[in-house]
Every structure is written in structure tokens, then in C-alpha cells.
PANU-112869 format. One record per residue (C-alpha): residue number from 1; residue in three letters; chain; x, y negated, z negated. Coordinates in nm, 4 decimals, padded with zeros to 6 digits. Layout:
BEGIN
<rec><n>NUM</n><res>ala</res><chain>A</chain><px>X</px><py>Y</py><pz>Z</pz></rec>
...
REM end
This chain:
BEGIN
<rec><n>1</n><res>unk</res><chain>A</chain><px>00.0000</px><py>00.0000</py><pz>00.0000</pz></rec>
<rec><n>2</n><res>unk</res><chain>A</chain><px>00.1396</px><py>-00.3174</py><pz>00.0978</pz></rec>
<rec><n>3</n><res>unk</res><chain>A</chain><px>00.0777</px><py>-00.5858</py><pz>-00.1779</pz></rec>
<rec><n>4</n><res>unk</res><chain>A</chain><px>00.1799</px><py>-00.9609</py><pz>-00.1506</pz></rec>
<rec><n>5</n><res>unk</res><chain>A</chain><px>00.1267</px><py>-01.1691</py><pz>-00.4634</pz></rec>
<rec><n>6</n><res>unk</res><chain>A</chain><px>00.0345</px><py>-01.5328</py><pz>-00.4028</pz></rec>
<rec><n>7</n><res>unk</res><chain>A</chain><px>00.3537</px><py>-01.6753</py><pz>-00.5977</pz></rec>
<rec><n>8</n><res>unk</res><chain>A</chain><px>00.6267</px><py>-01.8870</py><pz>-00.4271</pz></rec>
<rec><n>9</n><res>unk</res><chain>A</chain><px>00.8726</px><py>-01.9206</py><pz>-00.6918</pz></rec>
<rec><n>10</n><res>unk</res><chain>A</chain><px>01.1197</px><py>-02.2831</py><pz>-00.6814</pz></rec>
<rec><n>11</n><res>unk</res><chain>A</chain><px>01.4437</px><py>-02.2744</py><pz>-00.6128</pz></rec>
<rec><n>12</n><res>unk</res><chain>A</chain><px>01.5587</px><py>-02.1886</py><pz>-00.9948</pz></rec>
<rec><n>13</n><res>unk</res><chain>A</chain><px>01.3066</px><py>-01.9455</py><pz>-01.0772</pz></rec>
<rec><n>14</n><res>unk</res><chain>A</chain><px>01.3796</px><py>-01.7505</py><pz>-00.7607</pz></rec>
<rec><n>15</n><res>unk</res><chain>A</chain><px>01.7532</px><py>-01.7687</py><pz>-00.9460</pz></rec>
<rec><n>16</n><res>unk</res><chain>A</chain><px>01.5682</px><py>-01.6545</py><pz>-01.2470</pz></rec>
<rec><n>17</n><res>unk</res><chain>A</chain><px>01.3790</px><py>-01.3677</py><pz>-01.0689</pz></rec>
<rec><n>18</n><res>unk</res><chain>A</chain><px>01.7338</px><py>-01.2279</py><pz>-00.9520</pz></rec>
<rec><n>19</n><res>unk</res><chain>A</chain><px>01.9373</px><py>-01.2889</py><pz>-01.2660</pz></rec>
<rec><n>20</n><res>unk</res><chain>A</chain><px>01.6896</px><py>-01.0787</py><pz>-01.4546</pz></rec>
<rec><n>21</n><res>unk</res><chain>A</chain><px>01.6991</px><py>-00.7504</py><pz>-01.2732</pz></rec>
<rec><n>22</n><res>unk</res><chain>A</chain><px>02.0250</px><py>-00.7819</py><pz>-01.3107</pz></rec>
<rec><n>23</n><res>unk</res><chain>A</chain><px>02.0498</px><py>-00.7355</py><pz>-01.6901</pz></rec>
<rec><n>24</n><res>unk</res><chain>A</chain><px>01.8971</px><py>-00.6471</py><pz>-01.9352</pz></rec>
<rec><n>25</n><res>unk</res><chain>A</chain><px>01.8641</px><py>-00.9109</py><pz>-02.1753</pz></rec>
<rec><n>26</n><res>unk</res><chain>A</chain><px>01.7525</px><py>-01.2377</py><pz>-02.1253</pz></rec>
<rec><n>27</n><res>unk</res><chain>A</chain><px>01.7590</px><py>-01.5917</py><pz>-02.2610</pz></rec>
<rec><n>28</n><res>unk</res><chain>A</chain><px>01.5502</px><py>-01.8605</py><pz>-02.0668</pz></rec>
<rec><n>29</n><res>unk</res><chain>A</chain><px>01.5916</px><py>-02.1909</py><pz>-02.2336</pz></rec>
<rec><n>30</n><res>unk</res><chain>A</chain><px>01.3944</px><py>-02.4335</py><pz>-02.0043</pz></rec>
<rec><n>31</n><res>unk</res><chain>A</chain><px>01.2237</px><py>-02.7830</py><pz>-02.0301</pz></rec>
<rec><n>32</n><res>unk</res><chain>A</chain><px>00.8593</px><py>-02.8623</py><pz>-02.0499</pz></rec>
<rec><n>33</n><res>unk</res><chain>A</chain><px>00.7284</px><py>-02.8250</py><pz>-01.7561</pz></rec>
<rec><n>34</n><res>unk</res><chain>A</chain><px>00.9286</px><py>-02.6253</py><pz>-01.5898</pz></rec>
<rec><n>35</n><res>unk</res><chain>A</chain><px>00.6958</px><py>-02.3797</py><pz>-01.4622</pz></rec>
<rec><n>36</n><res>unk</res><chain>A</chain><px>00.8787</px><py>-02.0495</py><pz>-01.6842</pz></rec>
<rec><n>37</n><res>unk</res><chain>A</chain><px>00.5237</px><py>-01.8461</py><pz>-01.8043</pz></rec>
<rec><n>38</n><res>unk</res><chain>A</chain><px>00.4277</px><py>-01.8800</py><pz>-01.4062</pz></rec>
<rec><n>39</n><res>unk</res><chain>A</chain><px>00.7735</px><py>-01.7530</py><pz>-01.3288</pz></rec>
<rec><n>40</n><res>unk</res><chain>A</chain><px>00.7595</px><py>-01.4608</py><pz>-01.5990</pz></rec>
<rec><n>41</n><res>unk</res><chain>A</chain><px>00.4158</px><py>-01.3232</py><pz>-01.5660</pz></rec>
<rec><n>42</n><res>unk</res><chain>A</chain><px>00.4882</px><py>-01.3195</py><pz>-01.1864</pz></rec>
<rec><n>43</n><res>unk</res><chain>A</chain><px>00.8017</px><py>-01.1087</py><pz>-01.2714</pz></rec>
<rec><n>44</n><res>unk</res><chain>A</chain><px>00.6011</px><py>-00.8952</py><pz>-01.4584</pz></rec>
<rec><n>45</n><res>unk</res><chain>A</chain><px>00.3403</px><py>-00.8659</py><pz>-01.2342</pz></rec>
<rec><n>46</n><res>unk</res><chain>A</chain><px>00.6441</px><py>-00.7151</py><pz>-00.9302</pz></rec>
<rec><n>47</n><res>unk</res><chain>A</chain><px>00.7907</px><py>-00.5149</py><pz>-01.1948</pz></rec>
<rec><n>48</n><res>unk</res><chain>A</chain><px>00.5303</px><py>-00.3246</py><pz>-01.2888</pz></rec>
<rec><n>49</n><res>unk</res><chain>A</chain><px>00.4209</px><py>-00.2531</py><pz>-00.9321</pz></rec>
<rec><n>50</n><res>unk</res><chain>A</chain><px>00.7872</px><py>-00.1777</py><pz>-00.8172</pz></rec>
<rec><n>51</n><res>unk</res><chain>A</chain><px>00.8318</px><py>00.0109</py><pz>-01.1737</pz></rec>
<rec><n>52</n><res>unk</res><chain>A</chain><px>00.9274</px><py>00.3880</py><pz>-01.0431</pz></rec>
<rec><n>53</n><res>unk</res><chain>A</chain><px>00.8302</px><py>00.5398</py><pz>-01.3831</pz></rec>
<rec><n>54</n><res>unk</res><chain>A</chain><px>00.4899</px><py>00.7099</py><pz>-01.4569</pz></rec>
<rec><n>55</n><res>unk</res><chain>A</chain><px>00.2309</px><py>00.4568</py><pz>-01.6121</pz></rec>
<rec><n>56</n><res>unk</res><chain>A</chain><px>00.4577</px><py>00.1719</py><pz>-01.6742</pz></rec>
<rec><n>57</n><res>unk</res><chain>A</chain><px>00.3736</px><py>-00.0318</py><pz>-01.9237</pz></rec>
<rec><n>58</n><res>unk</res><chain>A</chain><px>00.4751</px><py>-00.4122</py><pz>-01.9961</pz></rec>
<rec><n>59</n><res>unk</res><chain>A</chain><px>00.4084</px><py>-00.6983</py><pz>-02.2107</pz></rec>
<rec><n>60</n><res>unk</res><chain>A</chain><px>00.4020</px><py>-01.0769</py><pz>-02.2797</pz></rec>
<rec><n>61</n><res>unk</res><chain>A</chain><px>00.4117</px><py>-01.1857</py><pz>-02.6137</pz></rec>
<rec><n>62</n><res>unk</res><chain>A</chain><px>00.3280</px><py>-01.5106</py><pz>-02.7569</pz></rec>
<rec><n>63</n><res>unk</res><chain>A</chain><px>00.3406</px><py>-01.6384</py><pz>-03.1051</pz></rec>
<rec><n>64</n><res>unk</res><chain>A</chain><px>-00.0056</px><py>-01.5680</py><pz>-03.1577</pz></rec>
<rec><n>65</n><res>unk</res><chain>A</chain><px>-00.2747</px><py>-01.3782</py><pz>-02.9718</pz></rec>
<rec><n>66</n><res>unk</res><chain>A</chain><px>-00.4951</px><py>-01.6831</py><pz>-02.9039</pz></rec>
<rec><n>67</n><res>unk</res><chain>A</chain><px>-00.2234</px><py>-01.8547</py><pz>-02.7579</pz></rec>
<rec><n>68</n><res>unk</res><chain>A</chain><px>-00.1171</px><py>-01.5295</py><pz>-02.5163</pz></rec>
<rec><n>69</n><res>unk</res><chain>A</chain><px>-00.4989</px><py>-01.6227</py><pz>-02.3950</pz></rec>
<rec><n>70</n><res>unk</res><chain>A</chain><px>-00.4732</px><py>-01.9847</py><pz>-02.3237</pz></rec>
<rec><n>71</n><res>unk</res><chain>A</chain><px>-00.1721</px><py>-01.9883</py><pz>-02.2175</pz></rec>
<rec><n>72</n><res>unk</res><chain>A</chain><px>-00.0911</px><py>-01.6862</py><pz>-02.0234</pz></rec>
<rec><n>73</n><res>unk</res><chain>A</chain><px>-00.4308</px><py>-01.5011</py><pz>-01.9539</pz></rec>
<rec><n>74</n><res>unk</res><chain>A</chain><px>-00.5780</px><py>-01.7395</py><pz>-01.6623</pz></rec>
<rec><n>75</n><res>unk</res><chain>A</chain><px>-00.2410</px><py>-01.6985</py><pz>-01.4953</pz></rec>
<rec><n>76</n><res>unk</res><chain>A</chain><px>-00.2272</px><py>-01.3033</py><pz>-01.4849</pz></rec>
<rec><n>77</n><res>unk</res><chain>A</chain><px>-00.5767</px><py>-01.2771</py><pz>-01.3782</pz></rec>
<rec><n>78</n><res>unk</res><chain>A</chain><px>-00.4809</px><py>-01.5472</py><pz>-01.0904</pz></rec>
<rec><n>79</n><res>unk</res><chain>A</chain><px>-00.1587</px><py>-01.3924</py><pz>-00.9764</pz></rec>
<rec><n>80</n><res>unk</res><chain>A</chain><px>-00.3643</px><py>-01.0494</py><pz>-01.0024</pz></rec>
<rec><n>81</n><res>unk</res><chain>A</chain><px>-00.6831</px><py>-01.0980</py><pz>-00.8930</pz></rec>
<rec><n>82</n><res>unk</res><chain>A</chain><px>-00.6523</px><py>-01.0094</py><pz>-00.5026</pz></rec>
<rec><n>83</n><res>unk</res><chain>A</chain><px>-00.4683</px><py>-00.6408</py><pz>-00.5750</pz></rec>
<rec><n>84</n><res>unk</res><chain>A</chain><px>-00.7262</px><py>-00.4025</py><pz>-00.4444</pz></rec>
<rec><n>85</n><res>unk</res><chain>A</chain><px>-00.8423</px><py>-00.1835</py><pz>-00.7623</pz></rec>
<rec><n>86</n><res>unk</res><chain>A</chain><px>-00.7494</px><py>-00.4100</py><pz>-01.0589</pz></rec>
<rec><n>87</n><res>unk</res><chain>A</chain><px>-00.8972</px><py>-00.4025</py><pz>-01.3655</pz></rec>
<rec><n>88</n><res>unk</res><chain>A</chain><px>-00.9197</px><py>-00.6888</py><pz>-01.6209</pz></rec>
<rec><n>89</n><res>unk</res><chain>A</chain><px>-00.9822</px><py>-00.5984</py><pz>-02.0187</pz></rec>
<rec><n>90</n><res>unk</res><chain>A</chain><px>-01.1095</px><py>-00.9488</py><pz>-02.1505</pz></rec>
<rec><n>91</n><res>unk</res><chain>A</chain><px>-01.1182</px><py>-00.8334</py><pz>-02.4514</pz></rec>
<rec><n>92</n><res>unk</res><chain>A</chain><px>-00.7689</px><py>-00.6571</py><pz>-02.4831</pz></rec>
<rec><n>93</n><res>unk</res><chain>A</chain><px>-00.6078</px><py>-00.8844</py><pz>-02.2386</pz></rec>
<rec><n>94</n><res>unk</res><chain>A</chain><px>-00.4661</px><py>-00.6101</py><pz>-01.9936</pz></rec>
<rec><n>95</n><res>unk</res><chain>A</chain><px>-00.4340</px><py>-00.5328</py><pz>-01.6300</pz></rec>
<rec><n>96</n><res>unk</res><chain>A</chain><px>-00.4316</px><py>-00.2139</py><pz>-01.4967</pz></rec>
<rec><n>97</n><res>unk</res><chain>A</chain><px>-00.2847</px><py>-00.1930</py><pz>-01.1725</pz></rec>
<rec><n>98</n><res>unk</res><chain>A</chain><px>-00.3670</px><py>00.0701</py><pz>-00.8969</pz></rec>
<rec><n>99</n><res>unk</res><chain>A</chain><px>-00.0691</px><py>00.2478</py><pz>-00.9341</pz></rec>
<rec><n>100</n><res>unk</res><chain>A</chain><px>-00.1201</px><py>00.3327</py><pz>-01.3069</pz></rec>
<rec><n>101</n><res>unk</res><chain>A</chain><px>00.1073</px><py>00.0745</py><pz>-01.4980</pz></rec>
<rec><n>102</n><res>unk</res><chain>A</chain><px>-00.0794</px><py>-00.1716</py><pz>-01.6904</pz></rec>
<rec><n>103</n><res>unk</res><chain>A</chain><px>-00.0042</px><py>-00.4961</py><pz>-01.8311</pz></rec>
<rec><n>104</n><res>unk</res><chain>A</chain><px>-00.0661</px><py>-00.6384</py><pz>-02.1728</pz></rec>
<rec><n>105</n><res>unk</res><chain>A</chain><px>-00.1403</px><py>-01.0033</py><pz>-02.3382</pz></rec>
<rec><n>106</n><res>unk</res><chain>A</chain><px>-00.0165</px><py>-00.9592</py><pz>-02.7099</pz></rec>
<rec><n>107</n><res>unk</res><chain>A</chain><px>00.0519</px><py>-01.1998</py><pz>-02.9954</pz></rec>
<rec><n>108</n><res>unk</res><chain>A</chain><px>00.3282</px><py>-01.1466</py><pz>-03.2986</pz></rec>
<rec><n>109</n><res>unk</res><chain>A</chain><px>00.1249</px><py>-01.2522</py><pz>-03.5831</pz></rec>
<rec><n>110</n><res>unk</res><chain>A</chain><px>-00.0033</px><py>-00.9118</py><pz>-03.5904</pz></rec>
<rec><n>111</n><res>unk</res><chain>A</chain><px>00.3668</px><py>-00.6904</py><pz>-03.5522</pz></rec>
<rec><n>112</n><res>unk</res><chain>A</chain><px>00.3151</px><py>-00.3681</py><pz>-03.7094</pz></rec>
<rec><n>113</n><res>unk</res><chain>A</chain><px>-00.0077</px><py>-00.3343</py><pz>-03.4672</pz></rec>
<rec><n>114</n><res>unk</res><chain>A</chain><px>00.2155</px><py>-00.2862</py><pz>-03.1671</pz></rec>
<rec><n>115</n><res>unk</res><chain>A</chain><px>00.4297</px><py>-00.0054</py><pz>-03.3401</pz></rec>
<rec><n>116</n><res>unk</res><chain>A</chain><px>00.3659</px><py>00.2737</py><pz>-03.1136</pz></rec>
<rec><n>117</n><res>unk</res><chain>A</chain><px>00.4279</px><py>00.1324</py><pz>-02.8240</pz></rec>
<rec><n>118</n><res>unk</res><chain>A</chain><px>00.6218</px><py>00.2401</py><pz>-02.5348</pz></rec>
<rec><n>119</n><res>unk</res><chain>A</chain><px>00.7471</px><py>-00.0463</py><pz>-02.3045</pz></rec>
<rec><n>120</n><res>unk</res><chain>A</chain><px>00.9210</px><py>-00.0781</py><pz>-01.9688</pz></rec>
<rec><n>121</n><res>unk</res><chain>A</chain><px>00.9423</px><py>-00.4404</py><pz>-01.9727</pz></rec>
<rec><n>122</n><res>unk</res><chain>A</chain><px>00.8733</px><py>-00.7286</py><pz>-02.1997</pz></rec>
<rec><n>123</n><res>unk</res><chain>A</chain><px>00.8816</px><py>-01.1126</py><pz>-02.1892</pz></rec>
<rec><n>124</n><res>unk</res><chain>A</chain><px>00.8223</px><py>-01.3205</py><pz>-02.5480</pz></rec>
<rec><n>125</n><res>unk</res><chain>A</chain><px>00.7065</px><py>-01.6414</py><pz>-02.4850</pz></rec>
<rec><n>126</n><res>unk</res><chain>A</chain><px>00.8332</px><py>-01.9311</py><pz>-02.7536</pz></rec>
<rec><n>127</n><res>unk</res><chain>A</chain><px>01.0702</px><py>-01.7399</py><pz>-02.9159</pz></rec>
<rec><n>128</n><res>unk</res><chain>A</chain><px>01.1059</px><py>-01.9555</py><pz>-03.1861</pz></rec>
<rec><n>129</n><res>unk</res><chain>A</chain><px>00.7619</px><py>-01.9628</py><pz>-03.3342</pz></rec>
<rec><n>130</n><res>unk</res><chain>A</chain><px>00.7450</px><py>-01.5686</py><pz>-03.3061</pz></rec>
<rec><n>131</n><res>unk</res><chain>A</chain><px>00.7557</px><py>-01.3487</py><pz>-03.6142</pz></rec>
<rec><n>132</n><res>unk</res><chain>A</chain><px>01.1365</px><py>-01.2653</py><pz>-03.6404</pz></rec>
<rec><n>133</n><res>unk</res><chain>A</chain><px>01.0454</px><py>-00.8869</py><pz>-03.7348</pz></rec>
<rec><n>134</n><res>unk</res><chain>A</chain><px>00.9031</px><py>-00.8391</py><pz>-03.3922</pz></rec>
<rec><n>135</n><res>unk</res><chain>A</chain><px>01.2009</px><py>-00.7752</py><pz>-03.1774</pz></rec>
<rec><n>136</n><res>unk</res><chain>A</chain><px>01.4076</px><py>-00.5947</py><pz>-03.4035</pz></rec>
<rec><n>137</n><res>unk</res><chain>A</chain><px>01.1396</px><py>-00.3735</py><pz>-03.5499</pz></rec>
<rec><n>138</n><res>unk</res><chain>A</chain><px>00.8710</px><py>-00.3335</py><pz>-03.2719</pz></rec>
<rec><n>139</n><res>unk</res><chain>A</chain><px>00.9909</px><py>-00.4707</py><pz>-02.9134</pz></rec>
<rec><n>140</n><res>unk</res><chain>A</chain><px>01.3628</px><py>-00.2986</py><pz>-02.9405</pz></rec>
<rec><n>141</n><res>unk</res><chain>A</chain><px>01.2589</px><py>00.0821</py><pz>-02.9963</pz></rec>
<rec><n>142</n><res>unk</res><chain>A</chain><px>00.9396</px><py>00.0239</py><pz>-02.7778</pz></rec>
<rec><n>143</n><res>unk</res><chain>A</chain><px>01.2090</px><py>-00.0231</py><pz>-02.5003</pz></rec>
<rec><n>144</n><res>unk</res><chain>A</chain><px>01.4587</px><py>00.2238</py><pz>-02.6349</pz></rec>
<rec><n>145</n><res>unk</res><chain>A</chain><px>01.3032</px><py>00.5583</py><pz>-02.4185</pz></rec>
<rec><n>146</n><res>unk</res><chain>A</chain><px>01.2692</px><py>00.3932</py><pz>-02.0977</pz></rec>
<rec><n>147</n><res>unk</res><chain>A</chain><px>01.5500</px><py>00.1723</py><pz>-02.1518</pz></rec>
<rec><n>148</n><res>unk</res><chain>A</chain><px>01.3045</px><py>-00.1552</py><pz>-02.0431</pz></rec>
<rec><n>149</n><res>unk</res><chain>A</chain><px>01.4242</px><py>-00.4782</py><pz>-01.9759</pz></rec>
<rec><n>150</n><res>unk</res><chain>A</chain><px>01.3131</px><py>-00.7993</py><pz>-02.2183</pz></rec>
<rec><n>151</n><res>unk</res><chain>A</chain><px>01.3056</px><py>-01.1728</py><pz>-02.1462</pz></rec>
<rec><n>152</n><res>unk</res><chain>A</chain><px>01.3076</px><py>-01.4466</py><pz>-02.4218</pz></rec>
<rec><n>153</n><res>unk</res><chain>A</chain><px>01.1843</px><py>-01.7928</py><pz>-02.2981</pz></rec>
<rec><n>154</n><res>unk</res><chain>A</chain><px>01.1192</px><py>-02.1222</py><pz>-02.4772</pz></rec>
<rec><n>155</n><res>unk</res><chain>A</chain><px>01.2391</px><py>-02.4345</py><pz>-02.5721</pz></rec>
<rec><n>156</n><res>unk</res><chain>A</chain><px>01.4583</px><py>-02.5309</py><pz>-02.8118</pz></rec>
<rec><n>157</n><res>unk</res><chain>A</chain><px>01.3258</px><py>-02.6200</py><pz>-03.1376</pz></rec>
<rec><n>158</n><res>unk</res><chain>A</chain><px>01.6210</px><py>-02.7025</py><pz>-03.3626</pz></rec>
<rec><n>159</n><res>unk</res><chain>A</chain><px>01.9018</px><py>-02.4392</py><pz>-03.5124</pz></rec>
<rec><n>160</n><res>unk</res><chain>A</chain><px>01.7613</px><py>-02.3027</py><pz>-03.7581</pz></rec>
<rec><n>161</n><res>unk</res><chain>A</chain><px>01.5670</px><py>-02.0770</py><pz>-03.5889</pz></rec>
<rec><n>162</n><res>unk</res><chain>A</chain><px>01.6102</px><py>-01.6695</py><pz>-03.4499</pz></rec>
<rec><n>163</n><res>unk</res><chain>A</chain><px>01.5605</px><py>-01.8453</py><pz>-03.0499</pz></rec>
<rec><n>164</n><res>unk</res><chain>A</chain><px>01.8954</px><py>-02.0390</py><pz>-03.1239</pz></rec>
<rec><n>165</n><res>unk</res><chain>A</chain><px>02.0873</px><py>-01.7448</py><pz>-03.2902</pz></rec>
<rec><n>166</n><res>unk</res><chain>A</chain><px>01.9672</px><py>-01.4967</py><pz>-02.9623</pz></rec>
<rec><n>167</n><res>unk</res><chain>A</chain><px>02.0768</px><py>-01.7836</py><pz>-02.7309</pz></rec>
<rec><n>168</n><res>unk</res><chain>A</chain><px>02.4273</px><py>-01.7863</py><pz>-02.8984</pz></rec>
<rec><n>169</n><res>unk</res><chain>A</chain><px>02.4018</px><py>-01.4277</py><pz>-02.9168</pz></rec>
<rec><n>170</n><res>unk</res><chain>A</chain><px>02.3701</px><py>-01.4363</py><pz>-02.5357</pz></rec>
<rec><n>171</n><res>unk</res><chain>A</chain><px>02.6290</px><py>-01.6530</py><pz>-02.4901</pz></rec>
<rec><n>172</n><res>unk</res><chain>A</chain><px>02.8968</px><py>-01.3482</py><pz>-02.2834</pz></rec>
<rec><n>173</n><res>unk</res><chain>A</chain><px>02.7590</px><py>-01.0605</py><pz>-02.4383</pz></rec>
<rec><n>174</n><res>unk</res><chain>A</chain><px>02.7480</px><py>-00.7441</py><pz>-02.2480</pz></rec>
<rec><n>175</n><res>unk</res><chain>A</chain><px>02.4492</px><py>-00.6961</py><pz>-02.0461</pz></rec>
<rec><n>176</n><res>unk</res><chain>A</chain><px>02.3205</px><py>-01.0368</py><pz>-02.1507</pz></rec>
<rec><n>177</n><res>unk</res><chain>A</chain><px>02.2079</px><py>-01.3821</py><pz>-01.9453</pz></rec>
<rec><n>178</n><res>unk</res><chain>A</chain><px>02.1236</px><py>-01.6979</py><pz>-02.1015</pz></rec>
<rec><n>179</n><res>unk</res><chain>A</chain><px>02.0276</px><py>-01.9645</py><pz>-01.9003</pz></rec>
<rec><n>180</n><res>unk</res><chain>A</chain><px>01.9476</px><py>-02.3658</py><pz>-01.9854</pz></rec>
<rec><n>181</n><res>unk</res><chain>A</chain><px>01.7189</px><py>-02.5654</py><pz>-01.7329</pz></rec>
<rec><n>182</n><res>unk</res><chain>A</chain><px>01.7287</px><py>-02.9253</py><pz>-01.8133</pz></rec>
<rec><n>183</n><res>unk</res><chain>A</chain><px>01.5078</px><py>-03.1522</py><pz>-01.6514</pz></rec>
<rec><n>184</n><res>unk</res><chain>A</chain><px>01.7552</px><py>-03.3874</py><pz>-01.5438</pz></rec>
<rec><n>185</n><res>unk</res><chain>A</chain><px>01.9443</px><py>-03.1102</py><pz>-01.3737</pz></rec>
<rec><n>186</n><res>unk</res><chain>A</chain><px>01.6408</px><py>-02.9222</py><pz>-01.1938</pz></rec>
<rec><n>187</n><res>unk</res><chain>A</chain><px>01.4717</px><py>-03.2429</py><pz>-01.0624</pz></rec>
<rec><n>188</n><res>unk</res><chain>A</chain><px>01.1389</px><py>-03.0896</py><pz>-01.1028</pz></rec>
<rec><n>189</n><res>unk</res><chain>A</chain><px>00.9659</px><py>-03.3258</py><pz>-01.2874</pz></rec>
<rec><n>190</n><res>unk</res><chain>A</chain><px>01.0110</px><py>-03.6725</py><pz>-01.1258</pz></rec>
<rec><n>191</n><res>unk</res><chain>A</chain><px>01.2572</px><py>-03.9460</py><pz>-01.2526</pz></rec>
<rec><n>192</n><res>unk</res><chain>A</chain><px>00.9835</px><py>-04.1832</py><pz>-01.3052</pz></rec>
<rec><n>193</n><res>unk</res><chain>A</chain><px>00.7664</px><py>-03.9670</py><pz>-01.4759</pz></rec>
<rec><n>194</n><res>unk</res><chain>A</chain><px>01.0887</px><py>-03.8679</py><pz>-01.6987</pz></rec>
<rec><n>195</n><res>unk</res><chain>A</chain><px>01.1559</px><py>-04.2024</py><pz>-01.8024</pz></rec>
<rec><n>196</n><res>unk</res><chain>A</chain><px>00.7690</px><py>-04.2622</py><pz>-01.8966</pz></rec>
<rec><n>197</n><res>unk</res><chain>A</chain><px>00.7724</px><py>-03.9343</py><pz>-02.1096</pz></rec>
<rec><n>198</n><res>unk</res><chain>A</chain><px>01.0619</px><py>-04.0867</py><pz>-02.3166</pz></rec>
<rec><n>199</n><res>unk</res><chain>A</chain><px>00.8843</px><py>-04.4389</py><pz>-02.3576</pz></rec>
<rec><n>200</n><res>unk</res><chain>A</chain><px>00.5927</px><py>-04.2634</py><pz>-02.5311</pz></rec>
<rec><n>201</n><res>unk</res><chain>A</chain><px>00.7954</px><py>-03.9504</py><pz>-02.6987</pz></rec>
<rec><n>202</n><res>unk</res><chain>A</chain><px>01.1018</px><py>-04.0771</py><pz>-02.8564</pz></rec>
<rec><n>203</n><res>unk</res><chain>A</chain><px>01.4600</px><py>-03.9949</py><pz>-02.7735</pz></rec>
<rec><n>204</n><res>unk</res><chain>A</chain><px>01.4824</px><py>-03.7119</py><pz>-02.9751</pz></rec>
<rec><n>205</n><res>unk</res><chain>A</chain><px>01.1709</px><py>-03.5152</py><pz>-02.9204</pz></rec>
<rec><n>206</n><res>unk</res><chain>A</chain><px>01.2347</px><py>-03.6171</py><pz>-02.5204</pz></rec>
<rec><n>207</n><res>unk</res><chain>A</chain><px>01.5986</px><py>-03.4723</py><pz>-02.5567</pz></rec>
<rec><n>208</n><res>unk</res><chain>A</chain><px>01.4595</px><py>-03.1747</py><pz>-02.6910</pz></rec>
<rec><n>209</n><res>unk</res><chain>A</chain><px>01.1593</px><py>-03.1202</py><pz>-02.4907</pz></rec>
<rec><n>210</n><res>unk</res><chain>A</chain><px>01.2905</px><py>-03.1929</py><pz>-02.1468</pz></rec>
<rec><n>211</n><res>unk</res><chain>A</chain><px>01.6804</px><py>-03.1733</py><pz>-02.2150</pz></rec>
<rec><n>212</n><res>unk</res><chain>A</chain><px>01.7028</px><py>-02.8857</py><pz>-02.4024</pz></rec>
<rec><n>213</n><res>unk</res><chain>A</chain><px>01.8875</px><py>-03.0229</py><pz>-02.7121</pz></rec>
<rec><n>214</n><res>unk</res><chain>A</chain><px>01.9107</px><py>-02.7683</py><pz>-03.0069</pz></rec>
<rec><n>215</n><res>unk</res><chain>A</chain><px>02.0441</px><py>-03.0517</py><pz>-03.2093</pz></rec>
<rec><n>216</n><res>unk</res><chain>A</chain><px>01.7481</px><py>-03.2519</py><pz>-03.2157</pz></rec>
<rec><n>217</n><res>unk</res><chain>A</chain><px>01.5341</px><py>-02.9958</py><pz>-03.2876</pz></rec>
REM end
């Protein structure tokens, strides 16, 4: 079956895509705005159609399960919706695909409800703001048997925090990318729009939001 998703990805999330399938581990550190859930659940979406195991499963996490909905949900169905025998759960927030592997909306205020799992690929949205016992304890082993992939994405929201430890972590580890997309380097959001943001937000929730700046977290 021949299956084109509607999804042209920019010129740094296409970098994205291909980094990715080429490790493991990933750390996405991106501005507002950059356009990293669309990126993600589309990645997702090809990996789980590509995906060569029997019933794949995958999974985007968000801090909490009413934000996997709002902010995630509306995408998947989107990117989704024209793949000939797909089935939407509303209720679960899951996709099953037509060749078996299915696709899950979960949130990690709830961790020890996903033990069980088994996982071929994972993306956790807003690292920072997730329950720190989720990777280690539920995420990690889910992936262990299949040996899945699993992206972290967010933006920066000080030091003191387990998104800026996994980002240093990153930082030339073995089978490990990390990645920083600041909006003055990627040019997506327009300079005049940039320097409007900063009038009403304040250097140091700008730098943060749209450079990237752990500092000013």
C-alpha cells in the first residue's frame, strides 16, 4: 500500500527527521514556535508505518494527559486521517494503523499506569515539566526488548531541571544527538515579529523562549 502523509517538513526538521533515525537518543531543544510536536508526531506517524516489527507500538508523552490532547491530539488525527483503515480511540487517544502498529497520546502525571508497556518508539514532549520517574522507570525498559528509539523535545526552562541534565548528558555521548534551534538562527519566525515578542515579553523570558537560554530559565 502506498501511503503519503500530508507533511512537508522545513528545512531543519527535515535535518531533524534524519538525525533521529540515526540514533537512538535524542535531545531537541527548540524555540517557540518552531513547529517540533508537528515535526515529531509526523516522525512517529512514518515510523510506525515503516516499523518492520509485529504490532509496533509508539508513544508521545506530555506532562499531563490533558495537555497530550490539546496539544498533540488534533495533529495526529490530521496527519492520520486520510490512511485508508485508521482508527481513532477518543477516549484513549490512539491510532491504529492498517498495518497493526498503533499509536498512543499519554501523559506522565499518571507513571506507574504505563508500566507494562512495550514500546518501539517514543517522543516526550516538555521534558522539563514531566515526572522525572518516567524515563528511568517506565519509558527505558518499555524500550529495552525492541531496543526503540526515544526523542526528548522542549524548551529550556532554567538548570535546575532533568531536560537540562539529559541535554548535557547528550552533549557526545554514544548513540546520543542533542540539538538547539534558536530563533535567530532558523529564521522561522520573522525578525519583526521577533523584536515585537521581546517588547511585550522581557529579555529574559524572550531569551529563553525563542533563544534557548538555560540561564534565564
Amino acid at each position: 500500500m502506498d501511503i503519503k502523509i500530508p507533511y512537508t517538513p522545513r528545512k531543519h526538521q527535515s535535518y531533524l527527521h534524519q538525525q533521529i533515525d540515526k540514533h537512538r537518543w535524542s535531545v531537541l531543544v527548540c524555540h517557540r514556535r518552531f513547529g517540533k510536536t508537528v515535526c515529531m508526531i509526523n516522525h512517529l506517524i512514518k515510523s510506525a508505518l515503516t516499523c518492520k516489527e509485529k504490532n509496533p507500538r509508539f508513544a508521545y508523552v506530555a506532562p499531563t494527559f490533558k495537555q497530550a490532547k490539546s496539544i498533540a491530539w488534533d495533529y495526529m488525527k490530521q496527519f492520520t486521517d486520510k490512511i485508508p483503515h485508521t482508527k481513532f480511540n477518543e477516549t484513549e487517544l490512539r491510532v491504529d494503523l492498517p498495518n497493526g502498529a498503533r499509536i498512543t497520546l499519554l501523559g506522565s502525571d499518571s507513571p506507574d499506569g504505563l508500566r507494562g508497556i512495550y514500546l518501539d518508539g517514543c517522543v516526550i514532549d516538555e521534558y522539563a515539566n514531566v515526572n522525572s520517574r518516567l524515563f528511568p522507570e517506565v519509558i527505558r525498559p518499555a524500550l529495552s526488548d525492541r531496543k526503540g528509539y526515544c526523542v526528548f523535545i522542549g524548551t529550556p526552562q532554567g538548570m535546575n531541571n532533568n531536560f537540562y541534565e539529559l541535554y548535557q548528558h547528550a552533549n557526545g555521548a554514544e548513540d546520543w544527538f542533542n540539538y538547539k534551534a534558536k530563533a535567530s538562527d532558523t529564521k522561522i519566525v520573522d525578525e519583526d515579529e521577533l523584536v515585537k515578542a521581546k517588547e511585550v515579553m522581557g529579555e529574559k523570558k524572550f531569551n529563553q523562549e525563542f533563544e534557548c537560554d538555560w540561564i534565564d530559565g
